[in-house]
C-alpha positions as CSV (number, residue, x, y, z in Angstrom):
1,X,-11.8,-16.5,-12.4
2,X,-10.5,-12.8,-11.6
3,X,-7.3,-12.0,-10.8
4,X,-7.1,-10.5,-6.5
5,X,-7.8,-7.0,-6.3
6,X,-4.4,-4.7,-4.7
7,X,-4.4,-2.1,-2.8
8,X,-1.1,0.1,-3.0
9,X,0.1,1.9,0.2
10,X,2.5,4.2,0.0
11,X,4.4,7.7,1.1
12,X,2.5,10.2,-0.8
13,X,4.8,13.0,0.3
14,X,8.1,10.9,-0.5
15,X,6.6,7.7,-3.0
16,X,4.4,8.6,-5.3
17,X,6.2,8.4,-8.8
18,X,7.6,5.2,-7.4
19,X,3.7,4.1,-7.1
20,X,3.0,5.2,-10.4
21,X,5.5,2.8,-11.8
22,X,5.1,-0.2,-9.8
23,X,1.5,0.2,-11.1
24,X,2.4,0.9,-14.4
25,X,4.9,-2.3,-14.2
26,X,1.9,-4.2,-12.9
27,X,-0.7,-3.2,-15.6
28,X,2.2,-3.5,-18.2
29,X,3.0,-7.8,-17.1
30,X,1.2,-10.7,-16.3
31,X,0.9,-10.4,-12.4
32,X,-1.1,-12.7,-10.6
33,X,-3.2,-9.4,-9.4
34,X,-5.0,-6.4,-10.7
35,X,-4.2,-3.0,-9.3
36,X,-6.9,-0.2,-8.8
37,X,-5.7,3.2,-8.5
38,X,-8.0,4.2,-4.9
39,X,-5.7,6.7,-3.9
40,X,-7.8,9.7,-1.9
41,X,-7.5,12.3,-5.1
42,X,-8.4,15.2,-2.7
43,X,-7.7,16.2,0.9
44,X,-10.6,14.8,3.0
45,X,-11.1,15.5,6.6
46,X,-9.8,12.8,8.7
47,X,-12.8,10.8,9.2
48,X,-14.0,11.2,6.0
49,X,-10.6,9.6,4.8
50,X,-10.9,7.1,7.1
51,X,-14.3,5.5,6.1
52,X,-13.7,6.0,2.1
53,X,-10.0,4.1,2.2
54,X,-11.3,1.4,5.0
55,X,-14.0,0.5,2.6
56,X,-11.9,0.6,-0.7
57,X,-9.6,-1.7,0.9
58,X,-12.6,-4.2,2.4
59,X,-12.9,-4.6,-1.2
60,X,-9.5,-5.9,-1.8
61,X,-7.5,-9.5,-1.5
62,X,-4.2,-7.8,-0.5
63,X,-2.8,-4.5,0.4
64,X,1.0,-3.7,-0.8
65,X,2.7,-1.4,1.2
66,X,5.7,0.1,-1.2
67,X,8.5,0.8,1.7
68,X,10.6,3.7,0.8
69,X,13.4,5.0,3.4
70,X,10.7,7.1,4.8
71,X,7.3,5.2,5.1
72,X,7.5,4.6,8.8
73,X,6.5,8.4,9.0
74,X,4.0,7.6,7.2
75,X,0.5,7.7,9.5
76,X,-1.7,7.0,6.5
77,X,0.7,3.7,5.7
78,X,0.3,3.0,9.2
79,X,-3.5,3.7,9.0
80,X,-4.3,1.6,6.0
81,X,-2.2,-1.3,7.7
82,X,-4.3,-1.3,10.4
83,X,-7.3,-1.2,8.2
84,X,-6.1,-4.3,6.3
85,X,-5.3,-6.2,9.8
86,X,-8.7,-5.4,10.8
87,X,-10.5,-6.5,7.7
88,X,-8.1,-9.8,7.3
89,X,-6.6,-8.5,4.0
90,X,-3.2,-9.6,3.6
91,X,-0.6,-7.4,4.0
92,X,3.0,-7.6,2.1
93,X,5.4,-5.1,2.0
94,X,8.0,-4.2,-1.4
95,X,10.7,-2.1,-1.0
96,X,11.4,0.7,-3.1
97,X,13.8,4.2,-3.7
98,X,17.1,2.5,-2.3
99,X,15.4,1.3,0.7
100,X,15.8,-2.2,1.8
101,X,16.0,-4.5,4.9
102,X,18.0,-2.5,7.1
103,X,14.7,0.2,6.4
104,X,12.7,1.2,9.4
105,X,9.3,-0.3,9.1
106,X,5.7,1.2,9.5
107,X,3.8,-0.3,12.2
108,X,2.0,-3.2,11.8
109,X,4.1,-4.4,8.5
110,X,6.5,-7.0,9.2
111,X,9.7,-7.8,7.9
112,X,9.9,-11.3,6.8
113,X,6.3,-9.9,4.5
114,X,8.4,-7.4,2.8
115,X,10.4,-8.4,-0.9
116,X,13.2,-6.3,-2.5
């Protein structure tokens, strides 16, 4: 059987070397899930976004939001939560950067789903 396809959400203006380990980390150990890289590589206009990361993430089993002390800004995070919600894909959150559980939230990712 396959390991579950992740999806990794995260602050691209604040997180990204932060995603670049975790995914590292991930490739590097036996987790109980494979990672895939989706990022958008290029600016897209909005809706094209929209449709490519809403059906990268239909193809997923989970999506992993990596919290950082500014993620709730994030409206991409927020976006690709609501995706996930929408598609019933799993949703957990992992907090990274110094932030922790007194760390504003992005909508639609709740607390007692998010791991230090």
């Amino acid at each position: 059987m396959s390991k579950p396809r992740a999806f990794i959400s995260f602050d691209f203006d604040n997180n990204s070397g932060q995603k670049l380990y975790f995914a590292g980390q991930a490739s590097n150990s036996k987790t109980p899930f494979n990672i895939e890289d989706w990022s958008s590589k290029s600016h897209l206009p909005q809706n094209e976004w929209e449709s490519l990361i809403e059906n990268k993430i239909n193809k997923c089993n989970l999506l992993i939001v990596l919290v950082g002390k500014l993620t709730y800004t994030a409206k991409g995070v927020e976006k690709e939560i609501q995706f996930a919600k929408s598609q019933n894909v799993p949703v957990f959150g992992v907090y990274v950067d110094g932030a922790n559980s007194l760390t504003k939230l992005p909508n639609g990712l709740q607390r007692n789903r998010t791991i230090v």
